[in-house]
MIVEX-510902 format. One record per atom (N, C-alpha, C, O): residue in one letter; x, y, z. Coordinates in steps of 0.05 Angstrom, whole numbers, plus 32768, in hexadecimal, padded with zeros to 4 digits. Each point is the difference from the previous one (the first is absolute). Last residue first. Layout:
BEGIN
AXYZ/...
This chain:
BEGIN
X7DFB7FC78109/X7FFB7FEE8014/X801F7FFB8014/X80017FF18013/X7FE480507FA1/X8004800A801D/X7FFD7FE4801A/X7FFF80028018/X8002800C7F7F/X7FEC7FF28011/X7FFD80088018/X7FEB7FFD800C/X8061800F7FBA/X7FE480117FF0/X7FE58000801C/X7FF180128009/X805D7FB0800E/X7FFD801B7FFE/X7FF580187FF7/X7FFF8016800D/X7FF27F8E7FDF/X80048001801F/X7FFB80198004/X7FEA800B8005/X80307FE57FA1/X7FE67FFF800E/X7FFC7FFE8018/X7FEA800C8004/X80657FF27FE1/X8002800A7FFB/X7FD780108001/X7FF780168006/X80317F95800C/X800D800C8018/X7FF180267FF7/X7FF6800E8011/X7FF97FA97FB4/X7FED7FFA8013/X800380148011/X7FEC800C8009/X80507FF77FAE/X7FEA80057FFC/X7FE580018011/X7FEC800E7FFC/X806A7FC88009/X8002801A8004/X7FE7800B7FF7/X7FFC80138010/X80067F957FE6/X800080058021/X8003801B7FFF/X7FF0800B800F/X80107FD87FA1/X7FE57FFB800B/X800580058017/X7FED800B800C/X80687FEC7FC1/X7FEA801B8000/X7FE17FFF800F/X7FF780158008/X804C7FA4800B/X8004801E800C/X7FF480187FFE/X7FFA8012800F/X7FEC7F8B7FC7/X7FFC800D801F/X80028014800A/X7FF0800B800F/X800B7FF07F8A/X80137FF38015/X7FF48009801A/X7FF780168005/X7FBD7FDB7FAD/X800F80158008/X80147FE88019/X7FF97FEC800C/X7FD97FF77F94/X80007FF6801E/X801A8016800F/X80197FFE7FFC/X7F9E7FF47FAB/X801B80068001/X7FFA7FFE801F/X7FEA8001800B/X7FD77FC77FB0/X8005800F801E/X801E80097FFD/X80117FF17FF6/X7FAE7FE17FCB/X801D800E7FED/X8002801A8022/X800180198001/X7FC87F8B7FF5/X7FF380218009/X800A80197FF8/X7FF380157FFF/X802F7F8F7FFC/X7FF37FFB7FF2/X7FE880157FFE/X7FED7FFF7FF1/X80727FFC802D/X7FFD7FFE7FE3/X7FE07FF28006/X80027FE97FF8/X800D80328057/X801D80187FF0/X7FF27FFB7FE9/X7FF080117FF7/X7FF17FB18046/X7FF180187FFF/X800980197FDE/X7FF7800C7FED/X803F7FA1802E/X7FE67FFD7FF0/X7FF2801D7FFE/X7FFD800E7FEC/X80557FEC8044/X80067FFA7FE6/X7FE17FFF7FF3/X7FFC800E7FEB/X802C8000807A/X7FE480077FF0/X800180087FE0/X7FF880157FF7/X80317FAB806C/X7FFC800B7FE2/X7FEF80127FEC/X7FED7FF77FF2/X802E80058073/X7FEE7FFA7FF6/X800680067FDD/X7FFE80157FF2/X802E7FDF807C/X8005800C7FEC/X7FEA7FFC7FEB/X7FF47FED800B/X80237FFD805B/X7FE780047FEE/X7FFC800B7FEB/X7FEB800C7FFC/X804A7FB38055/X8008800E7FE9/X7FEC800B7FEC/X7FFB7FF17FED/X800A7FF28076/X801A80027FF6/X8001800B7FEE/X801080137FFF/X7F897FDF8033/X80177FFA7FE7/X801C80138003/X7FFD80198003/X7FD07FDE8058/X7FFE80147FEF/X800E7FE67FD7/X80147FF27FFE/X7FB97FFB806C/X80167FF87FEC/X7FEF800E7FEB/X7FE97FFF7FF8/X7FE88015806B/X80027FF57FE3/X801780067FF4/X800880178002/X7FF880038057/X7FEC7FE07FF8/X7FFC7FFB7FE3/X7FFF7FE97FF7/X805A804D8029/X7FD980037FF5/X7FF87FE87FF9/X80067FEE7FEF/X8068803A8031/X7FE67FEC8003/X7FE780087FFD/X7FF980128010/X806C800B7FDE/X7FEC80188007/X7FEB7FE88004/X7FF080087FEF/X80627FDE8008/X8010801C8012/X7FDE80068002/X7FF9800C8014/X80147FB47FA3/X7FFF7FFA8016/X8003800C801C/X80007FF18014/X7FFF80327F96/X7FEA80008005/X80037FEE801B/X7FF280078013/X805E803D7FE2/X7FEC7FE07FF4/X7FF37FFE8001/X7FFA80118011/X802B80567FE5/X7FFD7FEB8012/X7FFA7FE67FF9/X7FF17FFF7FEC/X80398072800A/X7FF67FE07FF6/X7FFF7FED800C/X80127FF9800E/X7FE1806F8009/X80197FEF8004/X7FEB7FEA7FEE/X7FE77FFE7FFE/X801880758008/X7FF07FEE7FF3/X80167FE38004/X801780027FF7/X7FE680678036/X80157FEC7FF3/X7FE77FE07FF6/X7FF07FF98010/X7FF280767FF4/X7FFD7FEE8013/X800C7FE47FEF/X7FF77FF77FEA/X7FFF80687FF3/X80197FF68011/X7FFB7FEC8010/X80107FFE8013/X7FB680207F90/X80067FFE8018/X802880008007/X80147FFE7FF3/X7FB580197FB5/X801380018018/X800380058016/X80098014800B/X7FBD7FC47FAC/X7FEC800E8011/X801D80138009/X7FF88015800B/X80247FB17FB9/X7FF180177FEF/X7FEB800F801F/X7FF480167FFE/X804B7FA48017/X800D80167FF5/X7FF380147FF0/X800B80157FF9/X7FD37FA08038/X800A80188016/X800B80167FEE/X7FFF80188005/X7FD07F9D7FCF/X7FF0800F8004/X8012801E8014/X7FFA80187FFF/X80387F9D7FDE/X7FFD80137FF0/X7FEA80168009/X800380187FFA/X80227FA48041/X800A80167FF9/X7FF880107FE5/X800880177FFE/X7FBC7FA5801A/X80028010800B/X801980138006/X7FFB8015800B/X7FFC7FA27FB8/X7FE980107FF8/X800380198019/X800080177FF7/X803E7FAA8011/X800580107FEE/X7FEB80127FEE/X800480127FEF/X7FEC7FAB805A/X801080178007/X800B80127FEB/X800380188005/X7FCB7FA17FE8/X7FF38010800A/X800C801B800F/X7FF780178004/X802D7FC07F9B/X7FFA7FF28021/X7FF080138010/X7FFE80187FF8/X800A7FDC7F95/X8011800A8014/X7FF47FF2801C/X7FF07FEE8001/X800A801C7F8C/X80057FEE8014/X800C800E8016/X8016800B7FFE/X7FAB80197FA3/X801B80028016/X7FFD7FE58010/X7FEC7FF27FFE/X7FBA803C7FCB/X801A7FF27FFC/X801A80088017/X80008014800F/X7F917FEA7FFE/X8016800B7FFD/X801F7FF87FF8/X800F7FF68010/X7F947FCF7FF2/X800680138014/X801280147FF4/X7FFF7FF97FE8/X7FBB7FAD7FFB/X800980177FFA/X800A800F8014/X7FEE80058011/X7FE57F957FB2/X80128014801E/X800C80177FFC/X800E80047FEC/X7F997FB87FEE/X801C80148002/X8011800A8011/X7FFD800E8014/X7FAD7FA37FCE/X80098011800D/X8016800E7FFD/X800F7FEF7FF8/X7F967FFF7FDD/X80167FEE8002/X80108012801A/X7FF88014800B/X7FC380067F95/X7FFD7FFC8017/X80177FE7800F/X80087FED7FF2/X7FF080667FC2/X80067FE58000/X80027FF28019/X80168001800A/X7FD080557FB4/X7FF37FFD801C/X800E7FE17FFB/X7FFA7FF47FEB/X800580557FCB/X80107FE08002/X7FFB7FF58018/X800B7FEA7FFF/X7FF080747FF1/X7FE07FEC7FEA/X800F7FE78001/X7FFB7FF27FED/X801B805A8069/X80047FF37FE1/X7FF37FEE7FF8/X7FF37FF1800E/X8000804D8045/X800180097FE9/X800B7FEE7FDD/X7FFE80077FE9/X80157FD58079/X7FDF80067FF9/X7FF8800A7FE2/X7FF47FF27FEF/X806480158026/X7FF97FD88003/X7FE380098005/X7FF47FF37FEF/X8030805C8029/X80097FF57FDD/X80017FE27FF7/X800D7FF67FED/X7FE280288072/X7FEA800D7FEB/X80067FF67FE5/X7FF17FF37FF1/X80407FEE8050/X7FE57FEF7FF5/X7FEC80107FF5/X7FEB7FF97FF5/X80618034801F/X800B7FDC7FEE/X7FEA7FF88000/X7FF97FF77FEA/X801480568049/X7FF780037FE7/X80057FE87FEA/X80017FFF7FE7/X7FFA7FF28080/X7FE3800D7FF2/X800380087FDF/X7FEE7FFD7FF0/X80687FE78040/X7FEC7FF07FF6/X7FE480017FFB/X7FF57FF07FF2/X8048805E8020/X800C7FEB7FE9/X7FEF7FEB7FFB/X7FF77FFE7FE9/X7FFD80308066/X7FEE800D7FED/X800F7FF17FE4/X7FF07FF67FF0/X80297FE18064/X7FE37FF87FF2/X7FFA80147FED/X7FEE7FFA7FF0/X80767FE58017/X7FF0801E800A/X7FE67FF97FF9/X7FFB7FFB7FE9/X804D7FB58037/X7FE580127FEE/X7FFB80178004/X7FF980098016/X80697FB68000/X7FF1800B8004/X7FE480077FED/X800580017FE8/X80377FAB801F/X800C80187FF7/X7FE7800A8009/X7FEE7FF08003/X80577FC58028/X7FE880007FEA/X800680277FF7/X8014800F8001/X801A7FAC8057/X800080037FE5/X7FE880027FEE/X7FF27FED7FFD/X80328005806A/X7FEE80027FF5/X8004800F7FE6/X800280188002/X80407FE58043/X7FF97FED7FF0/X7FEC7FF57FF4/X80027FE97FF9/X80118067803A/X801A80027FEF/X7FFA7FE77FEF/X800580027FE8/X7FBA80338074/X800C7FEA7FEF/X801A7FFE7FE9/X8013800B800C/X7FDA8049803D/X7FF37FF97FE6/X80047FE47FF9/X801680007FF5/X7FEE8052805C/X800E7FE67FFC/X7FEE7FF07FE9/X7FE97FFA8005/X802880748028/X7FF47FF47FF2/X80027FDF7FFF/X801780018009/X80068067802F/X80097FEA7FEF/X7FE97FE78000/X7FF57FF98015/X8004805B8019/X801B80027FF1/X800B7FEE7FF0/X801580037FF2/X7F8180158020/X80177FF5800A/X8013800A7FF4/X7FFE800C7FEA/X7FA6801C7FFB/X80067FF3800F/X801B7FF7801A/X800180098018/X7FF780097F88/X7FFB801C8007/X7FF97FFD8022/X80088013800D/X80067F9F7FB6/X801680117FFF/X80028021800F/X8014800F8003/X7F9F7FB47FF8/X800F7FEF8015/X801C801B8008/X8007800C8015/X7FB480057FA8/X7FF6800E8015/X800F7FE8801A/X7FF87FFF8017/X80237FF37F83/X7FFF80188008/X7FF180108021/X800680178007/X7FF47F8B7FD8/X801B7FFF800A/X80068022800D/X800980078016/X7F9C7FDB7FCC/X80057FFB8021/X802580038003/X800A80038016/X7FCF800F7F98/X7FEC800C800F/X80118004801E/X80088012800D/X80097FAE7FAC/X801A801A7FFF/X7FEC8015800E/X800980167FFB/X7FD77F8D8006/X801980078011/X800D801B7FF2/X801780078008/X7F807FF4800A/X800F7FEE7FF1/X801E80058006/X80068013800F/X7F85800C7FF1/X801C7FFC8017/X801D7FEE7FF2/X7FFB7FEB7FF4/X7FB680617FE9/X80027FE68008/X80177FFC8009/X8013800F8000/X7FF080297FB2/X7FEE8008800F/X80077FE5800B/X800F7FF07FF4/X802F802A7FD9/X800080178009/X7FE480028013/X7FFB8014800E/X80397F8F7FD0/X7FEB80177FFA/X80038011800B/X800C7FF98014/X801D7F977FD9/X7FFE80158016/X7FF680257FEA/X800680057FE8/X800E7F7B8014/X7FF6801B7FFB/X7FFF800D8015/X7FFC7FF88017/X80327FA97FD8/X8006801D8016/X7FE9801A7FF0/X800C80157FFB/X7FE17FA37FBB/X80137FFF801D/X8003801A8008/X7FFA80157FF6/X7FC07FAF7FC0/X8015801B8006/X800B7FF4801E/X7FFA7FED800E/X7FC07FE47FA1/X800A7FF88017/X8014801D7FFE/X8007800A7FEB/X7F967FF07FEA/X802380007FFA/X80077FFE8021/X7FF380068015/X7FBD7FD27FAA/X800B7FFB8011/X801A80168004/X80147FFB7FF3/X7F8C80047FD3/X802180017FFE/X80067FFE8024/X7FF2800A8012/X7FB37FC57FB1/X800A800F801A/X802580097FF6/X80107FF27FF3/X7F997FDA7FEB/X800280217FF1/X800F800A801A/X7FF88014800C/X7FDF7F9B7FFC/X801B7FF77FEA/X800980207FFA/X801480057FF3/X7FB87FD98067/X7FFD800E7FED/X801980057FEE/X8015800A8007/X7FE07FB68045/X7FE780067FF7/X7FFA80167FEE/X7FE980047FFB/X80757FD58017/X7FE97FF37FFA/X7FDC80038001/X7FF07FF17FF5/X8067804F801A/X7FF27FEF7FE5/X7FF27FE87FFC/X7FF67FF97FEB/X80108035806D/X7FF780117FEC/X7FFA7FF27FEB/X7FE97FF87FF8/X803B7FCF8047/X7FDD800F8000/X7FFB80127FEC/X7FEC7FFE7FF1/X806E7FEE8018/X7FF97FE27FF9/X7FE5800A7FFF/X7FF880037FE9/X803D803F8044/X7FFC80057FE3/X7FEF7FE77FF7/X7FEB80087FF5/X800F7FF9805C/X7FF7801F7FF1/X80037FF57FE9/X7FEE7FF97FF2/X804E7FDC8046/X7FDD7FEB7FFA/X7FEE801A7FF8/X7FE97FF78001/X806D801D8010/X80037FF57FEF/X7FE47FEC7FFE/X7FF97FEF7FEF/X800880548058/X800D800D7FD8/X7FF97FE97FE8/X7FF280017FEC/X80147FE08072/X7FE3800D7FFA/X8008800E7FE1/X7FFC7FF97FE9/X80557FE1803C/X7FEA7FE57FFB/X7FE280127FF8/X7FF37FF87FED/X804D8047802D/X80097FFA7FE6/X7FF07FE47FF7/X7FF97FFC7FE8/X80018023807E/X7FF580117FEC/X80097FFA7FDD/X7FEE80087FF3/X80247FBE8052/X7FEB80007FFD/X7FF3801F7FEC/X7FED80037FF0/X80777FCA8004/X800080188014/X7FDD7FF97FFC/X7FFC7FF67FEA/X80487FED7FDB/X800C7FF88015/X7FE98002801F/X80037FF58015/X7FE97FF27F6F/X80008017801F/X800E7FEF8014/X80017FE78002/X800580097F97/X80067FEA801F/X8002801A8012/X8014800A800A/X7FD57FE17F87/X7FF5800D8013/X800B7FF08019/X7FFC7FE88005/X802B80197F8B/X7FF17FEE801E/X800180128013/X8014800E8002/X7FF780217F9F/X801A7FF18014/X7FEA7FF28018/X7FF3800F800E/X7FEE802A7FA2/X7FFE7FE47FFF/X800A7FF08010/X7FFA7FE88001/X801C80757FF3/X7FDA8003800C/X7FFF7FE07FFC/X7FEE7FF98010/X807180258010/X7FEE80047FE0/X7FE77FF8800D/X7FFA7FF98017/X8063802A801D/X7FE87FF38003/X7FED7FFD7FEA/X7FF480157FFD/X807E80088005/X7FE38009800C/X7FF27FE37FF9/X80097FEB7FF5/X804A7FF28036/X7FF780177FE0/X7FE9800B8009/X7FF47FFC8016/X80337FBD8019/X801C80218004/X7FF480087FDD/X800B80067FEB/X7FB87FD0806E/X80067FF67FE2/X80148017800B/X8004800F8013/X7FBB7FDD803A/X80167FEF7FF1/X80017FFC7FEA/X7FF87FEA7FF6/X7FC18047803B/X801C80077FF6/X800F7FF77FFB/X8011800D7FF3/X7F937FD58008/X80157FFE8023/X801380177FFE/X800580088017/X7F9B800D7FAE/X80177FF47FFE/X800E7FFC801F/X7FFB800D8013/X7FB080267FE3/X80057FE47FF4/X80137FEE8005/X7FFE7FEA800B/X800C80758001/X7FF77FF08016/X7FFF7FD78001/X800A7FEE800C/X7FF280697FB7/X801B7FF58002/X7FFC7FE48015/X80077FE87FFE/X7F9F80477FE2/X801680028010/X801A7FE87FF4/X7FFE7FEA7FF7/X7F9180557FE8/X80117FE18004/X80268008801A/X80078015800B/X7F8E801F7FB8/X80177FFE800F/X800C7FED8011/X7FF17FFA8013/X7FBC800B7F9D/X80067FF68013/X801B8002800E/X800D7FEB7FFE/X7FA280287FBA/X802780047FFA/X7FFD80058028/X7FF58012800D/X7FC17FD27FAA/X800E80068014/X801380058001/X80107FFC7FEE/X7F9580137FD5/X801D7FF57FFB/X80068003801C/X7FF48012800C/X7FA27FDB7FDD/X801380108001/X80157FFA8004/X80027FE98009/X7FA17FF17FEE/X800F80067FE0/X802180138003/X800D80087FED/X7FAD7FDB804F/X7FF880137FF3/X800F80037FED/X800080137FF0/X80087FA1804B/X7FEC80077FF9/X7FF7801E7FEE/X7FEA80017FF6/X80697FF1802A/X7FF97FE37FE8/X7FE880067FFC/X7FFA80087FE9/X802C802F805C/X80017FFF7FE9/X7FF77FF27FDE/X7FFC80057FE9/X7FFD7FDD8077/X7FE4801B7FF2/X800B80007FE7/X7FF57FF57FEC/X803E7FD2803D/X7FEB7FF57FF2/X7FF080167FFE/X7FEE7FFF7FEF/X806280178034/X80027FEF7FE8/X7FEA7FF77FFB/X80007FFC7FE8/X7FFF80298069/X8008801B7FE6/X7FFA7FE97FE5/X7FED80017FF0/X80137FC08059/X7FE880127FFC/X8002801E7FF2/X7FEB800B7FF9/X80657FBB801A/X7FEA7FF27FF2/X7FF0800F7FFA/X800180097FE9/X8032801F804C/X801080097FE9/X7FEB7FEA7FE7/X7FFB80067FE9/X7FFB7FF88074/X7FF080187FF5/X800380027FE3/X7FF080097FF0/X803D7FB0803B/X7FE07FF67FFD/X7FF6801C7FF9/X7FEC80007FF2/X8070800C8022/X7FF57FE07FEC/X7FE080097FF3/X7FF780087FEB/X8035803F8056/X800E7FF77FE5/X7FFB7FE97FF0/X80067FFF7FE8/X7FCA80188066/X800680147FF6/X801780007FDD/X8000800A7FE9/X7FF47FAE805B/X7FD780077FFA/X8007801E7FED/X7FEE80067FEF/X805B7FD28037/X7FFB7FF07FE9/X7FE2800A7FF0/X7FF67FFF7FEA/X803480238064/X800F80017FE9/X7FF97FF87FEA/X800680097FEA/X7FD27FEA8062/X7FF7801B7FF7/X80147FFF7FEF/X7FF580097FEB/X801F7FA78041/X7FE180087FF7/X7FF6801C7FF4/X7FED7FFF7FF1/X80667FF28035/X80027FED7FEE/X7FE180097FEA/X7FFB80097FEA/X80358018806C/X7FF080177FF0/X7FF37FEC7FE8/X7FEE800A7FF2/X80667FFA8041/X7FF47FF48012/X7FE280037FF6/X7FF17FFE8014/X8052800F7FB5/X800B7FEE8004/X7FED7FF4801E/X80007FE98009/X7FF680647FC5/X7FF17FFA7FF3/X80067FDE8014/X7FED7FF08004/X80418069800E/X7FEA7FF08012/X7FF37FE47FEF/X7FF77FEF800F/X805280397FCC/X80087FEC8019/X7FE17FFC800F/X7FF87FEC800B/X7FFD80447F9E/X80117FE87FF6/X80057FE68029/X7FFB7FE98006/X7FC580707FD8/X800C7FF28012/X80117FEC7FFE/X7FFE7FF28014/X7FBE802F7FAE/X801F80037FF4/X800F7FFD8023/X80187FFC7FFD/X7F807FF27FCC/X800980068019/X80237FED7FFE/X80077FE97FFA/X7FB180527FAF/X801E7FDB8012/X7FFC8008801D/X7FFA80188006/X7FE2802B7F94/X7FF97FEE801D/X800E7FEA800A/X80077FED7FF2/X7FF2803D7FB8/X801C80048012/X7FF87FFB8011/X80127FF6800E/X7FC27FF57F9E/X7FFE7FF68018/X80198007800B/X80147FF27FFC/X7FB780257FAA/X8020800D8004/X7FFA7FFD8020/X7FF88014800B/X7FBB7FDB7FA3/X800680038018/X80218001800F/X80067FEC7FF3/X7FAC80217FB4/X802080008007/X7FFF80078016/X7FF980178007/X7FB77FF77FCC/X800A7FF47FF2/X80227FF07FFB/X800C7FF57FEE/X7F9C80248061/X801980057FEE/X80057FF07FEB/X7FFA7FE88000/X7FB1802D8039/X7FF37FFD7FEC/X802F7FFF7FF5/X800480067FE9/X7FC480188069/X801480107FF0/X80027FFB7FDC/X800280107FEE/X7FC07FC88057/X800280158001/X800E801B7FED/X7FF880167FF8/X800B7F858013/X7FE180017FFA/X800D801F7FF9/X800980047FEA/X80377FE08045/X800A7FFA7FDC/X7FDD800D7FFC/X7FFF80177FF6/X800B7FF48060/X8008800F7FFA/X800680027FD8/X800280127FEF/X7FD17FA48052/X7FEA801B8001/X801B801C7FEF/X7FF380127FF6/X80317F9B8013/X7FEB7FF37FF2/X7FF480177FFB/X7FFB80077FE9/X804E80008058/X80057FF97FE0/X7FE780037FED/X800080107FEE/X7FF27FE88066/X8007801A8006/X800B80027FDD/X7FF780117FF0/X7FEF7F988031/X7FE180147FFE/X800880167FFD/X7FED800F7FF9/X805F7FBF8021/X7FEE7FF27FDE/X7FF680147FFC/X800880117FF0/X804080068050/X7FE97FFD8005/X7FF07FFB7FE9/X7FF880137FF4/X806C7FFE8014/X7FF37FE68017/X7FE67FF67FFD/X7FFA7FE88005/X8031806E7FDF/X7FF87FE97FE7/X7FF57FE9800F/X7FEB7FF47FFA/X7FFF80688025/X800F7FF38008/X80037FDF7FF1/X7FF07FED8003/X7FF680787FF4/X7FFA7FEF7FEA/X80107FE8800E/X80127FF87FF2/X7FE780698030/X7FEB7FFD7FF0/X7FFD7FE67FF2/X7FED7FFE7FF0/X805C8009804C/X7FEB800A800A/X7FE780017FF6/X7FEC7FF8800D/X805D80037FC5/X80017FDE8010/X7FE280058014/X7FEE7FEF8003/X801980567FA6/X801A7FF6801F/X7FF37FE8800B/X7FE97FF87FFA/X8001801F7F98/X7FF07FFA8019/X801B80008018/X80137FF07FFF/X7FE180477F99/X80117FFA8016/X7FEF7FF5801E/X7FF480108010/X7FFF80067F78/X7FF07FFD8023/X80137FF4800D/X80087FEA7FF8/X7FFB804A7F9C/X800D7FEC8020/X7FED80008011/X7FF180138003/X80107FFD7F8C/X7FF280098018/X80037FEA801B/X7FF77FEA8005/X803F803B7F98/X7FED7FE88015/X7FFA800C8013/X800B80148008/X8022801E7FB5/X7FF07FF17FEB/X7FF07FE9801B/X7FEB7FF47FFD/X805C804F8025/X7FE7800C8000/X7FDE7FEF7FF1/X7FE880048005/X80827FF78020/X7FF87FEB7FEB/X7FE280177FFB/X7FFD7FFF7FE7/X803B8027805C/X80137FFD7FD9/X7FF57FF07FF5/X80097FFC7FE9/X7FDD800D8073/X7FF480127FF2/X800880077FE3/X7FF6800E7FEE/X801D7FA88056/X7FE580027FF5/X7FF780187FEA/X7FEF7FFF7FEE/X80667FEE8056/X800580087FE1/X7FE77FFA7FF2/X800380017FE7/X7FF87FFC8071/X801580127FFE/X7FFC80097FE1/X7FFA80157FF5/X7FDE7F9F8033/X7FE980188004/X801080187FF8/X7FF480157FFD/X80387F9A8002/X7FEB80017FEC/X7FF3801D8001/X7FFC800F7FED/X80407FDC8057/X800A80097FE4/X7FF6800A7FF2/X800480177FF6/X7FDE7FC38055/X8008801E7FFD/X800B80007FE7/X7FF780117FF1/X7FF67F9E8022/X7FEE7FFF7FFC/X800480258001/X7FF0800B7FF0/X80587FC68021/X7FFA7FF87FE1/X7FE680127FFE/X8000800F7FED/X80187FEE806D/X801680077FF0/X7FF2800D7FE0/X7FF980167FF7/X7FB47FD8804D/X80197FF97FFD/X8015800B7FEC/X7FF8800E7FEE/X7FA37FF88019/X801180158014/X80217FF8800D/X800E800A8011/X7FAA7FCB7FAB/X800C801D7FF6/X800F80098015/X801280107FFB/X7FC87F927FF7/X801A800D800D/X800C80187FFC/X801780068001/X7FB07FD77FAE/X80027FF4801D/X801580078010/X801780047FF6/X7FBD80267FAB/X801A7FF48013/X7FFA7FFB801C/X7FFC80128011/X7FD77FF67F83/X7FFA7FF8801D/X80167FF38011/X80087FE98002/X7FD7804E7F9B/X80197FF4800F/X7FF47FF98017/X7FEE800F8005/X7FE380067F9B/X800680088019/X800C7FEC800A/X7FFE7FE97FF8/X7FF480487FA2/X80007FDF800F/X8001800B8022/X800680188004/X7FF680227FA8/X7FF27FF9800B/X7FF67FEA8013/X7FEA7FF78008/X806880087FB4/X7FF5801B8001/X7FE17FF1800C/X7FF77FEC7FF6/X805F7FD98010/X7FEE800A7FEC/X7FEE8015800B/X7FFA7FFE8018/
């Protein structure tokens, strides 16, 4: 609604560039973008002195500490950053009357299903980073009922570090590449998901809960990365691999596909195919000179 202000946490992340990307097509709100630097959620008093301040009517927490393997030695900061901060967003908000919309993970889930994942399906993290996620979300809604939860996967951006970032500067790099093959899900273009929660902001039906949302398609990690070789074209040979061939202290899910049947029909979200969102990222890269 016209004159409302936004408050994004984690501006200097993936998601949190976006925002600041496409800020300028909503023009009706007024954004404040805090970096981790300016707003470290961890910190109550840092929350407390910034809601006083800013006064939002919509907070949009891309803030996480996203280390997934360190998190595994890291337990404590994982949690202080994704649980207990994710408490303390959730109760300013409450206090001032403001909506959340809270970024979430595939993570949740083990991987063990052969369908996608529904927002109702039982929670069984494998991994300490997906246990912190999943005690986030439990904090959010319970201290503030005015929260959207969306859970996404593999995202990746034209800003920030992420795997079609790091496959493209491996491929340019080496002669060859070695990718997983049995890890299953689907990729995010975060600017796709900045404009989904714009238009889940923007509607008079605000229905608090959670959602899941990434890019339509099913594919593997390696098949995410020949596609990135063939639109960057490279020549560096790209091989498939097991996850058992590659070991990380943290267990990855098998399978992270995500239904996103609700979002669809109850936001009327159309949901771009992976390929076009990826060419689109590649294609900004390049505009970008990055």
């Amino acid at each position: 609604m016209a004159g409302q202000t936004i408050l994004i946490t984690g501006a200097n992340g993936q998601l949190g560039q976006e925002f600041e990307s496409l800020s300028a097509n909503f023009p009706q709100y007024r954004f404040v973008f805090a970096s981790r630097q300016e707003l470290p959620i961890e910190d109550a008093s840092a929350i407390s002195t910034i809601f006083n301040s800013v006064k939002p009517n919509i907070c949009i927490n891309c803030a996480a500490y996203t280390a997934v393997d360190k998190a595994e030695s890291e337990r404590e900061q994982a949690f202080l950053v994704n649980a207990d901060a994710v408490g303390h967003l959730a109760n300013a908000c409450k206090k001032v009357g403001a909506k959340l919309v809270h970024i979430s993970t595939d993570y949740v889930f083990d991987g063990q299903s052969s369908r996608p994942w529904k927002e109702d399906d039982p929670t069984h993290p494998i991994n300490v980073y997906g246990e912190s996620k999943r005690a986030g979300e439990i904090l959010a809604m319970q201290n503030n009922p005015a929260t959207i939860i969306i859970r996404t996967s593999w995202v990746y951006s034209s800003f920030g570090k992420n795997f079609v970032k790091t496959m493209i500067r491996l491929m340019k790099e080496r002669e060859m590449v070695k990718v997983v093959d049995d890890q299953i899900g689907s990729p995010t273009y975060a600017a796709d998901l900045a404009r989904v929660i714009m238009k889940v902001i923007k509607a008079e039906n605000f229905i608090p809960g959670i959602f899941h949302y990434s890019n339509e398609g099913r594919i593997s990690w390696y098949e995410f990365a020949i596609a990135i070789k063939r639109l960057v074209r490279s020549d560096c040979k790209v091989e498939p691999i097991r996850s058992s061939e590659y070991p990380t202290p943290a267990r990855r899910p098998n399978y992270s596909l995500l239904d996103k049947t609700r979002i669809s029909t109850v936001y009327g979200i159309h949901i771009p195919d992976w390929k076009d969102s990826l060419s689109l990222c590649i294609e900004e890269l390049r505009k970008r000179k990055v």
